[in-house]
C-alpha positions as CSV (number, residue, x, y, z in Angstrom):
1,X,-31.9,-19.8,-24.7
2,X,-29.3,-20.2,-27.4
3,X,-27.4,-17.1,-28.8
4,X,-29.1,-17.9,-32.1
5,X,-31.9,-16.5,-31.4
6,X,-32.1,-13.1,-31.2
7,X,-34.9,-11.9,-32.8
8,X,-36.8,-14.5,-30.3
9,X,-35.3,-12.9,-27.4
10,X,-36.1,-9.7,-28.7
11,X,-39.7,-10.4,-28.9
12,X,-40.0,-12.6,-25.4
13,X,-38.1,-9.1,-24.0
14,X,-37.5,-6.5,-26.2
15,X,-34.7,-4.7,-23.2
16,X,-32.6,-7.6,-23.3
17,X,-30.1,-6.3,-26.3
18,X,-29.9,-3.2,-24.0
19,X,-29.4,-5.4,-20.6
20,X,-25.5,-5.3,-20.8
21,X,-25.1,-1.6,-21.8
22,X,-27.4,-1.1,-18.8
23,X,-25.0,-3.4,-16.7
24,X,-22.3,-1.4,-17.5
25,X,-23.3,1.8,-17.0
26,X,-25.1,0.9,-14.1
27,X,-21.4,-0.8,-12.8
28,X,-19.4,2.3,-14.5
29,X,-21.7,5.4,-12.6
30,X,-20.2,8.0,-10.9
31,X,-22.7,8.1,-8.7
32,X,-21.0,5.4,-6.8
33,X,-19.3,6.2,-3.6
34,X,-15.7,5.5,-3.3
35,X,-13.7,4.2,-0.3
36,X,-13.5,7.5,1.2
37,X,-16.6,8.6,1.2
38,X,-18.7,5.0,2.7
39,X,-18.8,5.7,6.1
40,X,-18.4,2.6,8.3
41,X,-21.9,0.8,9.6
42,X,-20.7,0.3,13.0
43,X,-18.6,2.0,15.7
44,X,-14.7,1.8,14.4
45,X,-12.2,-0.5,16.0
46,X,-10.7,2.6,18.0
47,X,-14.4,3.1,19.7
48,X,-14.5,-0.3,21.1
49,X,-10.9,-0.3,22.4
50,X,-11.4,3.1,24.4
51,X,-9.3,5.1,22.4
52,X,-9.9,8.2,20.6
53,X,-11.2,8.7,16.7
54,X,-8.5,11.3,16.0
55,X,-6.3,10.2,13.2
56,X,-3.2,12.0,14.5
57,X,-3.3,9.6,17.6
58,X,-2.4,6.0,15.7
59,X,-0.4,6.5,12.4
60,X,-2.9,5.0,9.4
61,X,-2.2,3.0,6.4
62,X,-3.0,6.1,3.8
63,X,-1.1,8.6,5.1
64,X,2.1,9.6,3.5
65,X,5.3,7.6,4.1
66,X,7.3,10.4,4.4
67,X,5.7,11.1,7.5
68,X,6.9,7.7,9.0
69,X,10.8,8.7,8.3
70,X,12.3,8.1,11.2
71,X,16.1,9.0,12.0
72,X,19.6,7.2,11.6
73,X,20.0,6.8,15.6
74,X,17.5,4.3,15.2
75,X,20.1,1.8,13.0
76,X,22.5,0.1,15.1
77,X,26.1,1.1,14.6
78,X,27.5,-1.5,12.9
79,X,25.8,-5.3,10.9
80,X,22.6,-5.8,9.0
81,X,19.4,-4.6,8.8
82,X,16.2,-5.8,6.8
83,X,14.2,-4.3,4.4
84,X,11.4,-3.0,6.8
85,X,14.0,-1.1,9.3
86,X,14.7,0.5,6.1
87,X,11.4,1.6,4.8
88,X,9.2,1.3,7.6
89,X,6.5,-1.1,7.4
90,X,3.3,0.9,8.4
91,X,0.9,-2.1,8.6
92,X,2.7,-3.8,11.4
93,X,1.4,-3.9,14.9
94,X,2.9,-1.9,16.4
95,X,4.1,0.0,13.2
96,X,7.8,0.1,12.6
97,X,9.6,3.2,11.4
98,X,11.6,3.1,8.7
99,X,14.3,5.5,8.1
100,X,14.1,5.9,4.0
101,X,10.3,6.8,3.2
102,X,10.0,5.0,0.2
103,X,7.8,1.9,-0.8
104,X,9.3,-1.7,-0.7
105,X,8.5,-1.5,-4.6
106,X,10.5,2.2,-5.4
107,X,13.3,0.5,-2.9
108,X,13.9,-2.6,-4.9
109,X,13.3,-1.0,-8.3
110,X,16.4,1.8,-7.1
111,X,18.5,-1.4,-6.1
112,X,17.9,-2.9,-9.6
113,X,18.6,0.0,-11.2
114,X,21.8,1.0,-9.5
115,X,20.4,4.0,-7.3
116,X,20.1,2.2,-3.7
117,X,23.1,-0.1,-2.7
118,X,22.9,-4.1,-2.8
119,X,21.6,-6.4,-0.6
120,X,23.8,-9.2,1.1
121,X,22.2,-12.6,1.3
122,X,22.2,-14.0,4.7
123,X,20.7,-17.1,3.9
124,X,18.4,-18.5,1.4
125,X,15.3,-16.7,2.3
126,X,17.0,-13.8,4.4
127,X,18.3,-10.9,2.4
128,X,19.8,-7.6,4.3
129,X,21.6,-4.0,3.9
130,X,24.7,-3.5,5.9
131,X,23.8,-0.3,7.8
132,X,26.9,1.1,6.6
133,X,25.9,1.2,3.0
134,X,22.7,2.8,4.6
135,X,24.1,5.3,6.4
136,X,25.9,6.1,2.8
137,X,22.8,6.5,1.2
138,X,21.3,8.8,3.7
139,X,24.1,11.0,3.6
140,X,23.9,11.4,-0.6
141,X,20.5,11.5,-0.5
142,X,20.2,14.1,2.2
143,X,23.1,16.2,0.1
């Protein structure tokens, strides 16, 4: 039908002016359940591999980075290190501890902004952090 014709649309189905307030409401209900609360259909990943269900086992994605710090004898003593020995990258397989609990995001908006020293390029696609300059931060930070 064309958008003309309204009052013929209301007459052929006299909902259809209320079909995309339904939508939305429908789309916009609380009633919804969120990430958290769906549980998963099948047995998890963890199940299948013979390990256990306990969250404390494997660290996970949500929780906070802070608990991934890890500790400045895991820098080597002197050269360059990337972004994720920095920050950690949680994700990875096996997960990789990072020794300033802060998001790549935070990180780069604090080296913008003055708070977190500079990177050195190494190459055209590889950017690092002398571990000195590191170390630095940690100190001040930890202050």
């Amino acid at each position: 039908m064309k958008r003309g014709n309204s009052k013929l649309q209301k007459i052929q189905n006299p909902g259809a002016d209320n079909l995309r307030d339904l939508l939305r409401k429908k789309v916009r209900s609380d009633e919804r359940a969120t990430r958290t609360q769906r549980k998963p259909k099948g047995k998890s990943t963890a199940a299948k591999v013979g390990e256990s269900d306990d969250e404390d086992d494997h660290p996970c994605v949500t929780k906070p980075r802070a608990q991934f710090a890890g500790s400045l004898t895991q820098l080597p003593q002197e050269g360059y290190v990337r972004l994720t020995a920095i920050i950690g990258n949680p994700r990875a397989n096996p997960p990789v501890v990072g020794v300033f609990p802060v998001s790549r995001s935070h990180f780069l908006n604090g080296v913008k902004e003055g708070i977190y020293p500079p990177p050195v390029k190494l190459s055209a696609r590889v950017t690092a952090w002398s571990v000195d300059s590191i170390r630095e931060l940690l100190s001040r930070v930890g202050e």
